[in-house]
PDB file of the backbone (N, CA, C, O) and the ligand in Angstrom, with CONECT records:
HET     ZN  A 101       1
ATOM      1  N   UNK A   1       9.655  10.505   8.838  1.00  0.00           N
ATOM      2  CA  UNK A   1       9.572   9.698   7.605  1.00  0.00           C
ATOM      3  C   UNK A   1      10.947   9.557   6.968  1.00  0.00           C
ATOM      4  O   UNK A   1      11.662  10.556   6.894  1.00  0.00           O
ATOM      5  N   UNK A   2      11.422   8.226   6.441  1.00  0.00           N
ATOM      6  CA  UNK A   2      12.448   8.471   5.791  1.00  0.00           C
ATOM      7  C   UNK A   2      12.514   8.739   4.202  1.00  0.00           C
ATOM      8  O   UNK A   2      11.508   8.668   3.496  1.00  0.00           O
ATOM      9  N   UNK A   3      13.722   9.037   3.739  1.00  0.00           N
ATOM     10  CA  UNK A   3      13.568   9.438   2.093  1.00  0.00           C
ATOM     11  C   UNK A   3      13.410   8.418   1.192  1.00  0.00           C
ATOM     12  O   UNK A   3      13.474   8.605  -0.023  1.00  0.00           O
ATOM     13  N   UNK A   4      13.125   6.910   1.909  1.00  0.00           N
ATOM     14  CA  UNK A   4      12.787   5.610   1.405  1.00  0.00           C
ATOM     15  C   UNK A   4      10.945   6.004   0.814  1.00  0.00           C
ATOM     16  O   UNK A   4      10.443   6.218  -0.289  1.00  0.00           O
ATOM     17  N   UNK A   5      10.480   5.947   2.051  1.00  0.00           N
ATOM     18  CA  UNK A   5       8.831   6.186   2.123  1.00  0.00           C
ATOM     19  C   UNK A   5       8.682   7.732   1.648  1.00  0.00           C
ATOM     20  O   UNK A   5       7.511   7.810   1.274  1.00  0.00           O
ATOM     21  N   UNK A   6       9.335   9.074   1.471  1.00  0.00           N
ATOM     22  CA  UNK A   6       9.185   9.857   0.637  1.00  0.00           C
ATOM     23  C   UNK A   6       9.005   9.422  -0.767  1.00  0.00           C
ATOM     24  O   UNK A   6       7.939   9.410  -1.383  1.00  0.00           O
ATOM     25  N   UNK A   7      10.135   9.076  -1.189  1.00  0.00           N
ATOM     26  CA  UNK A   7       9.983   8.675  -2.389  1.00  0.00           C
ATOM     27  C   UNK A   7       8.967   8.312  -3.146  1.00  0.00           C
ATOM     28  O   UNK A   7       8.484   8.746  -4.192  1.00  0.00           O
ATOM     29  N   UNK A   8       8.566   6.844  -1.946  1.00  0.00           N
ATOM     30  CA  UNK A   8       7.649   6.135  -2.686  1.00  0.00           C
ATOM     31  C   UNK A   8       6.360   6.681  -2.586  1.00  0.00           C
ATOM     32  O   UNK A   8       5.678   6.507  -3.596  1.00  0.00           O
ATOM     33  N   UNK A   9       5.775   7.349  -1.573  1.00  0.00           N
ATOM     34  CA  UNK A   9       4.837   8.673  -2.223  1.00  0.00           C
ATOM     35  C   UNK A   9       4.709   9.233  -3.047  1.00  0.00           C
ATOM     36  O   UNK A   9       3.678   9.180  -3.718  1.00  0.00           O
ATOM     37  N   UNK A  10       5.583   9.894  -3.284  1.00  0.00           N
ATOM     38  CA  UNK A  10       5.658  10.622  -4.470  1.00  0.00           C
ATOM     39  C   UNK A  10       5.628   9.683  -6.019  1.00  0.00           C
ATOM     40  O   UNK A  10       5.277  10.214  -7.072  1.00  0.00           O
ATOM     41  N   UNK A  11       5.997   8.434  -5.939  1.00  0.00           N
ATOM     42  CA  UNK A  11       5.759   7.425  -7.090  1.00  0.00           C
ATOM     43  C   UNK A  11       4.341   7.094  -7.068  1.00  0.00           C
ATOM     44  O   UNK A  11       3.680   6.999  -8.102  1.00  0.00           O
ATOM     45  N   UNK A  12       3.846   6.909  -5.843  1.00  0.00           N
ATOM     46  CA  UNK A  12       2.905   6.847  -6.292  1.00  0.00           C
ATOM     47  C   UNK A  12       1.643   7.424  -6.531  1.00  0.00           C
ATOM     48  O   UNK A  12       0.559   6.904  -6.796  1.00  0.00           O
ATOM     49  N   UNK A  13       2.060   8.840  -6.358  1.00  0.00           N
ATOM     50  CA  UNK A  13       0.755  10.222  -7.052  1.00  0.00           C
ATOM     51  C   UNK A  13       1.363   9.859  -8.489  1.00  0.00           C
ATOM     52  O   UNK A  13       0.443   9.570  -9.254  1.00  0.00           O
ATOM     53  N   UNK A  14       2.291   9.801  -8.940  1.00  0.00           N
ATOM     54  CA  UNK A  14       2.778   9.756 -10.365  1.00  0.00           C
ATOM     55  C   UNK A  14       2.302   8.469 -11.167  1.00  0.00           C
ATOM     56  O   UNK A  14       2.180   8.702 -12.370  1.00  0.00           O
ATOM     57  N   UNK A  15       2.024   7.261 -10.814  1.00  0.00           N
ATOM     58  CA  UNK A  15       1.932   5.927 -11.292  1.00  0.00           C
ATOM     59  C   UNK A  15       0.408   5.867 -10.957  1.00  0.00           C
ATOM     60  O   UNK A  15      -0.058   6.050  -9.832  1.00  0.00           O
ATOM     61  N   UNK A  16      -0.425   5.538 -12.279  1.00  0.00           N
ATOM     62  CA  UNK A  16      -1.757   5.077 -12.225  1.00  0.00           C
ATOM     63  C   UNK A  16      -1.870   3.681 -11.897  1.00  0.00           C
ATOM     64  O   UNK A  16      -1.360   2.758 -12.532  1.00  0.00           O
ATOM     65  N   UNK A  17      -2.607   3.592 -10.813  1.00  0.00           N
ATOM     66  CA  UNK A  17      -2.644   2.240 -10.660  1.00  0.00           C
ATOM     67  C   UNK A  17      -4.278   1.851  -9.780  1.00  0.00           C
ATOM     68  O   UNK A  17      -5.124   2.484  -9.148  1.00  0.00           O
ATOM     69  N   UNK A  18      -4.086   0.688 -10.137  1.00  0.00           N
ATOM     70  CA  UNK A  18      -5.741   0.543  -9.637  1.00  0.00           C
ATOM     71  C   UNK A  18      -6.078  -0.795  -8.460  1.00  0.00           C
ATOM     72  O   UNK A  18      -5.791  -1.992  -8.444  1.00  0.00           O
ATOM     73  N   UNK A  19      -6.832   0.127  -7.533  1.00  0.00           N
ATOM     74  CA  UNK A  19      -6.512  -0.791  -6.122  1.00  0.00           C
ATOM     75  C   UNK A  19      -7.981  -1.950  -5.848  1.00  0.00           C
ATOM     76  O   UNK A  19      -9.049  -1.341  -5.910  1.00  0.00           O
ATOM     77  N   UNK A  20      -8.072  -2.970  -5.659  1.00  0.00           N
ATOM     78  CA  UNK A  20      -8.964  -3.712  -5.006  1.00  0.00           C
ATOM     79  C   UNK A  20      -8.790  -4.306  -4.186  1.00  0.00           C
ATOM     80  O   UNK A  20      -7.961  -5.205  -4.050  1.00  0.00           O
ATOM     81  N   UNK A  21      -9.544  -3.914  -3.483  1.00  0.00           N
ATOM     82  CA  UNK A  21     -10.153  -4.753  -1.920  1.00  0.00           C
ATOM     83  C   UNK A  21     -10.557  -6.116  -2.343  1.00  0.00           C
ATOM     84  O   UNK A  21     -11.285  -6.445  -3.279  1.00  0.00           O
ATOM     85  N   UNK A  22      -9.763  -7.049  -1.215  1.00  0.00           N
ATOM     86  CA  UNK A  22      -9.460  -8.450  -1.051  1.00  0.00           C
ATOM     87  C   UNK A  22     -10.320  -9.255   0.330  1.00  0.00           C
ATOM     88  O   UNK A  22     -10.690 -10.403   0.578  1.00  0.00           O
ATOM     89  N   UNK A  23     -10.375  -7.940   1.007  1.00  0.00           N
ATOM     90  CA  UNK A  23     -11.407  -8.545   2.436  1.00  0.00           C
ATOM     91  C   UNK A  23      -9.973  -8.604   3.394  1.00  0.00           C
ATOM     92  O   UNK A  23      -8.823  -8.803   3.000  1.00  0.00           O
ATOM     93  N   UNK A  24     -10.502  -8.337   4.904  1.00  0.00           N
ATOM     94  CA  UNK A  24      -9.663  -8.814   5.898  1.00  0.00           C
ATOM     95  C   UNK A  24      -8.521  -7.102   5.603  1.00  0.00           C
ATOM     96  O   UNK A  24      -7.403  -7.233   6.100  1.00  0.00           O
ATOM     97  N   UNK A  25      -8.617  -6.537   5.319  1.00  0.00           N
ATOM     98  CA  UNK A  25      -7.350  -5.522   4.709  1.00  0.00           C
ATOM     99  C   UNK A  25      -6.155  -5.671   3.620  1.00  0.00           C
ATOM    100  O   UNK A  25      -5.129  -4.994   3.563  1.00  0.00           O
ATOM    101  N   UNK A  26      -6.575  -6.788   2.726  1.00  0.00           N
ATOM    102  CA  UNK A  26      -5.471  -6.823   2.073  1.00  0.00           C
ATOM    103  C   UNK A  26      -6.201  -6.384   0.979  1.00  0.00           C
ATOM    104  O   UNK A  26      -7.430  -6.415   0.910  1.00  0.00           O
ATOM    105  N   UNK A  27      -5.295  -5.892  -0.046  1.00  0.00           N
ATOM    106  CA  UNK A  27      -5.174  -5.234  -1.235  1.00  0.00           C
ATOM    107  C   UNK A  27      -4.725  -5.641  -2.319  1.00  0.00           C
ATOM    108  O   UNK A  27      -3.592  -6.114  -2.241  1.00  0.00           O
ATOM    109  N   UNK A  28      -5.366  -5.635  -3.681  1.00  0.00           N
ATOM    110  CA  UNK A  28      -4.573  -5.673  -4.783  1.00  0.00           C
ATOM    111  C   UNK A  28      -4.706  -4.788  -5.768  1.00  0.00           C
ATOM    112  O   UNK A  28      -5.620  -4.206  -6.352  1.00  0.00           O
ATOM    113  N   UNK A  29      -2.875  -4.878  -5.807  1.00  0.00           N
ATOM    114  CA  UNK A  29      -2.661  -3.280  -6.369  1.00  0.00           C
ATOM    115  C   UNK A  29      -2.066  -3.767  -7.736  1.00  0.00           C
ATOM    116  O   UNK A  29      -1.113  -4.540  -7.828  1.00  0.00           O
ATOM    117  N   UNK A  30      -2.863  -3.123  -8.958  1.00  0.00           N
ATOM    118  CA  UNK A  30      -2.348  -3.798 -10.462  1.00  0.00           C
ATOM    119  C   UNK A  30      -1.719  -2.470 -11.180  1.00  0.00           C
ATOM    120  O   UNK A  30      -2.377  -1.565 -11.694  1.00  0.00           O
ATOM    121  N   UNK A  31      -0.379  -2.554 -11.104  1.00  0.00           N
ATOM    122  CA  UNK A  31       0.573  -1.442 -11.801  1.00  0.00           C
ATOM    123  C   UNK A  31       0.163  -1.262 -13.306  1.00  0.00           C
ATOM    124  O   UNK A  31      -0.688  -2.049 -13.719  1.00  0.00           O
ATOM    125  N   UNK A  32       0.616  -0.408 -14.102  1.00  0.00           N
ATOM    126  CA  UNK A  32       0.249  -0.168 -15.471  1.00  0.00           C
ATOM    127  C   UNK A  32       1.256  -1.082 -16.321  1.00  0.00           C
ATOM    128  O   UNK A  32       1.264  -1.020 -17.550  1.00  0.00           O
ATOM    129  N   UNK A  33       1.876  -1.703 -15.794  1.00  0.00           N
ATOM    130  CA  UNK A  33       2.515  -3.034 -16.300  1.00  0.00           C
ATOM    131  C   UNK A  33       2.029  -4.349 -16.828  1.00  0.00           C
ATOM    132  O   UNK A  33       2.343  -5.075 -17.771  1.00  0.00           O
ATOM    133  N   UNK A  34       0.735  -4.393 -15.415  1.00  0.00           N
ATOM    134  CA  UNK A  34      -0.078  -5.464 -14.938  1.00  0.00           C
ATOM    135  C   UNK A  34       0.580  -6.412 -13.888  1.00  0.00           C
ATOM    136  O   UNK A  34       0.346  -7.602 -13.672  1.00  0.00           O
ATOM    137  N   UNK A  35       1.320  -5.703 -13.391  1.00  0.00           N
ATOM    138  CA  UNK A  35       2.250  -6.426 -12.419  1.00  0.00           C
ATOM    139  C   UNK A  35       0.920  -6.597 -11.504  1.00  0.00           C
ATOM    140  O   UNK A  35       0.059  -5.726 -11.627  1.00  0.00           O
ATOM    141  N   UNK A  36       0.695  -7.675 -10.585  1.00  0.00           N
ATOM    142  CA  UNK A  36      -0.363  -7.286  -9.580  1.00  0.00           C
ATOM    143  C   UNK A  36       0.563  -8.091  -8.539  1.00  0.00           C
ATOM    144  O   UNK A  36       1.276  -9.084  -8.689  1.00  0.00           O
ATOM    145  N   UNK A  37       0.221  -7.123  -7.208  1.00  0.00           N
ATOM    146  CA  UNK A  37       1.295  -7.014  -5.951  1.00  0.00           C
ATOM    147  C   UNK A  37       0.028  -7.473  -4.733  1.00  0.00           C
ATOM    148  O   UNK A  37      -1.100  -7.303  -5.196  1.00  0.00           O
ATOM    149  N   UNK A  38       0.041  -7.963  -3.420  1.00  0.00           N
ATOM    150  CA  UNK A  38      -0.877  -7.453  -2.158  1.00  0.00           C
ATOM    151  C   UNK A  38      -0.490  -7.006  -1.463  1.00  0.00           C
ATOM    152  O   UNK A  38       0.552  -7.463  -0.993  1.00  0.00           O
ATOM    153  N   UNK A  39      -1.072  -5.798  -0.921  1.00  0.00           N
ATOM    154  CA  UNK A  39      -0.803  -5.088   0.106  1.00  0.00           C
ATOM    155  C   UNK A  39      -1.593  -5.314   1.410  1.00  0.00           C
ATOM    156  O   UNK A  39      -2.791  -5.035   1.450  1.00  0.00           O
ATOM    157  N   UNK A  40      -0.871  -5.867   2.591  1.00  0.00           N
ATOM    158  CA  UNK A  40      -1.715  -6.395   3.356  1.00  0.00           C
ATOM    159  C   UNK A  40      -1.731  -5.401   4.761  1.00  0.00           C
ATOM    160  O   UNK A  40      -0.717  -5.644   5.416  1.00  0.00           O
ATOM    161  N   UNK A  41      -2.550  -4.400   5.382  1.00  0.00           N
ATOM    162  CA  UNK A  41      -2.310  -3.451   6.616  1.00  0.00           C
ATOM    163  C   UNK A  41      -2.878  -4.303   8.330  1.00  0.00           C
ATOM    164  O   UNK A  41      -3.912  -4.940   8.532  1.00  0.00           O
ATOM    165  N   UNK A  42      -1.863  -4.013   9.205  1.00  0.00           N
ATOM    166  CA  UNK A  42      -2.292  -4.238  10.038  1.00  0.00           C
ATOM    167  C   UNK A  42      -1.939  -3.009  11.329  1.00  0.00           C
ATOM    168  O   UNK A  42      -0.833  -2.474  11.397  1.00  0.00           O
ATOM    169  N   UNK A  43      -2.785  -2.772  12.053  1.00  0.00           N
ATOM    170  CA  UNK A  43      -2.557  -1.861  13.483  1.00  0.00           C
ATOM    171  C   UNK A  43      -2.320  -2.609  14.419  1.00  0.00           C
ATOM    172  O   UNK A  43      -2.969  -3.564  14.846  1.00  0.00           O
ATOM    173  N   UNK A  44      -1.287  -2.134  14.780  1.00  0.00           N
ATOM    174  CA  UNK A  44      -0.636  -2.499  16.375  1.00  0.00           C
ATOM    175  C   UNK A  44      -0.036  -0.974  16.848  1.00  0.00           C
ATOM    176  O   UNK A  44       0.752  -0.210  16.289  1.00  0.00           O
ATOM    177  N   UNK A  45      -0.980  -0.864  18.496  1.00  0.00           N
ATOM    178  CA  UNK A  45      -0.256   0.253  19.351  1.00  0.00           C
ATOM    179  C   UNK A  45      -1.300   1.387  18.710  1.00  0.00           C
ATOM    180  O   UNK A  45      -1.423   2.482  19.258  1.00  0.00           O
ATOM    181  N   UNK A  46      -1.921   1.091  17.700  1.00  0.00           N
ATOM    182  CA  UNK A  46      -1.930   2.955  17.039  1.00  0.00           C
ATOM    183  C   UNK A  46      -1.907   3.073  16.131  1.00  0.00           C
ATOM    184  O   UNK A  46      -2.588   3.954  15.607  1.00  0.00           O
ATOM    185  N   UNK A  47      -0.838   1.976  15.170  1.00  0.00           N
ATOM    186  CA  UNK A  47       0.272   2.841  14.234  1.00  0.00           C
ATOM    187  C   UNK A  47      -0.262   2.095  12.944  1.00  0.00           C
ATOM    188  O   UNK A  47      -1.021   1.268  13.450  1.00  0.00           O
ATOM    189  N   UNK A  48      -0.303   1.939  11.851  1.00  0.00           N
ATOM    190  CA  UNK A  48      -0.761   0.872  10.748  1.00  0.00           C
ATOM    191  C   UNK A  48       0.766   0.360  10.068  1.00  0.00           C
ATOM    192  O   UNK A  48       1.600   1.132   9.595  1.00  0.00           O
ATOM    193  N   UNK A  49       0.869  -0.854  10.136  1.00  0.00           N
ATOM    194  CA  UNK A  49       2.034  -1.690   9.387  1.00  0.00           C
ATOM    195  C   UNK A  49       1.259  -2.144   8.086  1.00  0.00           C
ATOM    196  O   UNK A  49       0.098  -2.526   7.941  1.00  0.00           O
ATOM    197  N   UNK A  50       2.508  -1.938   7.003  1.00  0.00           N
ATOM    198  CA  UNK A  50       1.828  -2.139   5.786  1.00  0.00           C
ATOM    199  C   UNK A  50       3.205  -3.294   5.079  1.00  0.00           C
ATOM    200  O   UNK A  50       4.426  -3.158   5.162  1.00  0.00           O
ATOM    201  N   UNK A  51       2.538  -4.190   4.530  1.00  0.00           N
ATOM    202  CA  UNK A  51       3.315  -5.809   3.998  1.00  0.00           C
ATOM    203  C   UNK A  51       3.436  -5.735   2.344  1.00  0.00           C
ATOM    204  O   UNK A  51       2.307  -6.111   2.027  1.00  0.00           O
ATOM    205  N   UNK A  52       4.043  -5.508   1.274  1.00  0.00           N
ATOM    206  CA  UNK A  52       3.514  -5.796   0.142  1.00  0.00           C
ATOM    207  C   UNK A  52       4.630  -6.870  -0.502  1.00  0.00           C
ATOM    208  O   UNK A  52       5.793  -6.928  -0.104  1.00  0.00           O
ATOM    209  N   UNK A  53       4.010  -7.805  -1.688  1.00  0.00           N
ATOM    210  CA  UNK A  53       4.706  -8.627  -1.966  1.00  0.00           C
ATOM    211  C   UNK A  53       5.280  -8.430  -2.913  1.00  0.00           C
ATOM    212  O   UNK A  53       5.427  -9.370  -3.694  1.00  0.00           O
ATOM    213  N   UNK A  54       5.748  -7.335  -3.177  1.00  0.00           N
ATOM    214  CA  UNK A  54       7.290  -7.093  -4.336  1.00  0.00           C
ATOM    215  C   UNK A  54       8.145  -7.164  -3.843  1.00  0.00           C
ATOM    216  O   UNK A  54       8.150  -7.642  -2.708  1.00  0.00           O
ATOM    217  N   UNK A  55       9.402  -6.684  -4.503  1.00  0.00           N
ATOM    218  CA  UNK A  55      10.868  -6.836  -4.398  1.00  0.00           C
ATOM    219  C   UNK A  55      10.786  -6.176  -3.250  1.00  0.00           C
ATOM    220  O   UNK A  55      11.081  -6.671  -2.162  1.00  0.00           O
ATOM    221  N   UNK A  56      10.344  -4.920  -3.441  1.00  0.00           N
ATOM    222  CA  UNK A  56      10.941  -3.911  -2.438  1.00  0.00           C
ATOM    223  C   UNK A  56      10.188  -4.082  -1.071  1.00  0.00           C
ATOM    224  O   UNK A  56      10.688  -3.612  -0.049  1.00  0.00           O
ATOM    225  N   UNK A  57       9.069  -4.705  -1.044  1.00  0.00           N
ATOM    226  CA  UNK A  57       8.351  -4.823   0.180  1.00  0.00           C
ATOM    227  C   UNK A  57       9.119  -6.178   0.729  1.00  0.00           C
ATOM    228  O   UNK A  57       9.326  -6.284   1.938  1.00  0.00           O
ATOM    229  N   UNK A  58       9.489  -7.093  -0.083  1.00  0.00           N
ATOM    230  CA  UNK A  58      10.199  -8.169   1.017  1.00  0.00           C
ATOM    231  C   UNK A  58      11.305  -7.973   1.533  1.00  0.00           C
ATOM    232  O   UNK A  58      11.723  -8.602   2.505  1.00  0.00           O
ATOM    233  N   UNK A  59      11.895  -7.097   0.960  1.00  0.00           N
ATOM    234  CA  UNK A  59      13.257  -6.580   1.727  1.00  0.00           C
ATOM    235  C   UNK A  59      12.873  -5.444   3.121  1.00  0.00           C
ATOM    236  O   UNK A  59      13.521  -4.727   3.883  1.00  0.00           O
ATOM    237  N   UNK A  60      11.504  -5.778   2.907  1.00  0.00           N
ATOM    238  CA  UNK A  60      11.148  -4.344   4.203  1.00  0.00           C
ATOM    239  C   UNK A  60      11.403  -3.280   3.889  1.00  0.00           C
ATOM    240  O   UNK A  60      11.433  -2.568   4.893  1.00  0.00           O
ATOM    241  N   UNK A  61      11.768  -2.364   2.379  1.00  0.00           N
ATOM    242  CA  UNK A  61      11.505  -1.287   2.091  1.00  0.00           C
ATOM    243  C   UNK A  61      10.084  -0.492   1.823  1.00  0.00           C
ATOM    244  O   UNK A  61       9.061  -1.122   1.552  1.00  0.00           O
ATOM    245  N   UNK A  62      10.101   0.573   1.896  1.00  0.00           N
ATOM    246  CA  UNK A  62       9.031   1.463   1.496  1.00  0.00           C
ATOM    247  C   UNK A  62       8.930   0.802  -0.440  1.00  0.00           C
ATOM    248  O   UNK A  62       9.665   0.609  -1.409  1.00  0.00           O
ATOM    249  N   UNK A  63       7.366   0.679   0.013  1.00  0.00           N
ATOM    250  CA  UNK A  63       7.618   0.505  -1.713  1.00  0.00           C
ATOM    251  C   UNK A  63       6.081   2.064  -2.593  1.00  0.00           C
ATOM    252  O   UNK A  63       5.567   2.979  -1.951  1.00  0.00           O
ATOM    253  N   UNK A  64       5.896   1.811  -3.746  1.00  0.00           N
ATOM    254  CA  UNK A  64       5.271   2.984  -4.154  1.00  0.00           C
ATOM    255  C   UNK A  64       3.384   2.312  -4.291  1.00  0.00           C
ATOM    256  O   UNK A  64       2.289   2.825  -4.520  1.00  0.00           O
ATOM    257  N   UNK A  65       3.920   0.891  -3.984  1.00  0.00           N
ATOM    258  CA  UNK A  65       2.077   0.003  -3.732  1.00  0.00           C
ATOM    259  C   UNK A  65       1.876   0.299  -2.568  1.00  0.00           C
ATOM    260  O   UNK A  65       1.010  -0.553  -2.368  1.00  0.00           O
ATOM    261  N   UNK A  66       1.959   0.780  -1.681  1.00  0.00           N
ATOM    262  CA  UNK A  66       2.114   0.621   0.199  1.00  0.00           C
ATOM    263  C   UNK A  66       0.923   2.282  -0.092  1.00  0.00           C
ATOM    264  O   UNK A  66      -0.246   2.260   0.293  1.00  0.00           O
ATOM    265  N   UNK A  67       1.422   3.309  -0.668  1.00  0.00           N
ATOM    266  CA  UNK A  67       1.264   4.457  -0.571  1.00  0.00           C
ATOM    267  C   UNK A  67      -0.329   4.713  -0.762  1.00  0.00           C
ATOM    268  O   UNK A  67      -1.206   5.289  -0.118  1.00  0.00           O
ATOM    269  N   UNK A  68      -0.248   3.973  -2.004  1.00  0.00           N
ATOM    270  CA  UNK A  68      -1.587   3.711  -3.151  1.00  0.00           C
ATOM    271  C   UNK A  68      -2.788   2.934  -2.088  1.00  0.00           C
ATOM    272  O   UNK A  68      -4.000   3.132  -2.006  1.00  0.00           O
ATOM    273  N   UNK A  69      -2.078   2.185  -1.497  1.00  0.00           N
ATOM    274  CA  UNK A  69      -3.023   0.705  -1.071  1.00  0.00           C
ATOM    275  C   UNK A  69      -3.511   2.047   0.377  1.00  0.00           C
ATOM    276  O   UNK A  69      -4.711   2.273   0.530  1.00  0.00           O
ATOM    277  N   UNK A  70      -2.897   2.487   0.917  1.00  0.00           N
ATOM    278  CA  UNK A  70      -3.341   3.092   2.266  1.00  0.00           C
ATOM    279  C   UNK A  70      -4.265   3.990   2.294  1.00  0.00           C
ATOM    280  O   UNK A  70      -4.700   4.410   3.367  1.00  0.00           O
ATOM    281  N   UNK A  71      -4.768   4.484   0.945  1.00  0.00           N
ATOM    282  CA  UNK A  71      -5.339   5.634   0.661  1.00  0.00           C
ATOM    283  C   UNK A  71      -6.454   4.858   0.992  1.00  0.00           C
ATOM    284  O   UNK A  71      -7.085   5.007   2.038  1.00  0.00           O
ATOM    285  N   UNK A  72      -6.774   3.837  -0.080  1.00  0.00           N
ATOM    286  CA  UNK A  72      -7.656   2.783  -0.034  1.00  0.00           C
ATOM    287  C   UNK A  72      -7.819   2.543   1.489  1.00  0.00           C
ATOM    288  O   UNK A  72      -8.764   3.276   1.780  1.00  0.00           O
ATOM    289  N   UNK A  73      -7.480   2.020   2.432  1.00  0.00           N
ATOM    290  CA  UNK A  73      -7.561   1.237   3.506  1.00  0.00           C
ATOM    291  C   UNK A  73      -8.209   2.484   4.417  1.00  0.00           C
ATOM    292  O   UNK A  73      -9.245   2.287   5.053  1.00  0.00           O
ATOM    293  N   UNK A  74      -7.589   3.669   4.437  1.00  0.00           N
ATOM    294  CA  UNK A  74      -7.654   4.799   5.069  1.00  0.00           C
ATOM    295  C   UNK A  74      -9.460   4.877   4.800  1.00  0.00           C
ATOM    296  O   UNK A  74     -10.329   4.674   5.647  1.00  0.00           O
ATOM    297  N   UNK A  75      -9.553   5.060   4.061  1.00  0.00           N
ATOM    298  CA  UNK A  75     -11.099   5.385   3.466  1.00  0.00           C
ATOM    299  C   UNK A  75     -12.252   4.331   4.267  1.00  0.00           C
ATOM    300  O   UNK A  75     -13.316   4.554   4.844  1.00  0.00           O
ATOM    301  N   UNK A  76     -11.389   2.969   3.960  1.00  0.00           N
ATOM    302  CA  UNK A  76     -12.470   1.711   4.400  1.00  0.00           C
ATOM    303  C   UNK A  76     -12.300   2.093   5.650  1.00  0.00           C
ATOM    304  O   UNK A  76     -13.303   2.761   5.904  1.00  0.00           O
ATOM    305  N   UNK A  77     -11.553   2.060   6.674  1.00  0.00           N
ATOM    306  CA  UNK A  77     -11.633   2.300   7.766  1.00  0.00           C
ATOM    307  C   UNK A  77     -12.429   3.423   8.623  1.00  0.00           C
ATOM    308  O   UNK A  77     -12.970   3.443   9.728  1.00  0.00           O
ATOM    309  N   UNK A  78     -12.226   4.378   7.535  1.00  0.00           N
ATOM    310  CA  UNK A  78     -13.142   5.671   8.582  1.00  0.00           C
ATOM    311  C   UNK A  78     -14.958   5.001   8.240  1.00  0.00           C
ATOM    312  O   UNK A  78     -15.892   4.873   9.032  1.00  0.00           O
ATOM    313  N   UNK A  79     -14.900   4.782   7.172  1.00  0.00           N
ATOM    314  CA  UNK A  79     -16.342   4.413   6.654  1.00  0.00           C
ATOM    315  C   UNK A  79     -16.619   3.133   7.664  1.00  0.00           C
ATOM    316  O   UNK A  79     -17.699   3.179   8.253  1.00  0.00           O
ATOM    317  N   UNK A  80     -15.963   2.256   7.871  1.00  0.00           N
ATOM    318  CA  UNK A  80     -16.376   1.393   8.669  1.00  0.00           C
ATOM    319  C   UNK A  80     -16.429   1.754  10.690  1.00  0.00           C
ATOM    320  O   UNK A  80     -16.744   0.891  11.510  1.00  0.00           O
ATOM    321  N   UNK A  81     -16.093   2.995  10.994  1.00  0.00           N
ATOM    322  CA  UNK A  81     -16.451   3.128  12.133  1.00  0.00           C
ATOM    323  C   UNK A  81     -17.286   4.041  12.604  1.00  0.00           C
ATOM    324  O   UNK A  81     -17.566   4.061  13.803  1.00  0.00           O
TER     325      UNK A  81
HETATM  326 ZN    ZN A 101       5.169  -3.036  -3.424  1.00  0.00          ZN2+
END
């Protein structure tokens, strides 16, 4: 893991934020701002790739919605198999 995606873990046990399911795996994640972001997951190989549409996700950084949104996705997924 790098100290990019550390980070943003750790932001986001700290930041209340509240996630809804969009269908298909995407996510919307509404910060305590009201910023609202999507977080969209996809698997290839194994591995889950995660997309979000802030600053930091279009630059292809780890962002602290990615963290939040997977918990979410993680859950739908086991429940759905
Ligand atoms: Zn983000």
């Amino acid at each position: 893991m790098t100290q990019n995606l550390i980070n943003a873990i750790e932001k986001s046990k700290r930041i209340k934020m509240s996630v809804r399911y969009l269908g298909n795996r995407q996510y919307l994640v509404v910060t305590p701002q009201n910023h609202n972001y999507v977080v969209r997951f996809e698997t290839q190989e194994g591995l889950r790739y995660g997309r979000c549409t802030c600053k930091a996700g279009a630059k292809g950084l780890a962002c602290y919605h990615l963290p939040k949104a997977a918990l979410v996705d993680t859950a739908i997924q086991t429940m759905s198999h």
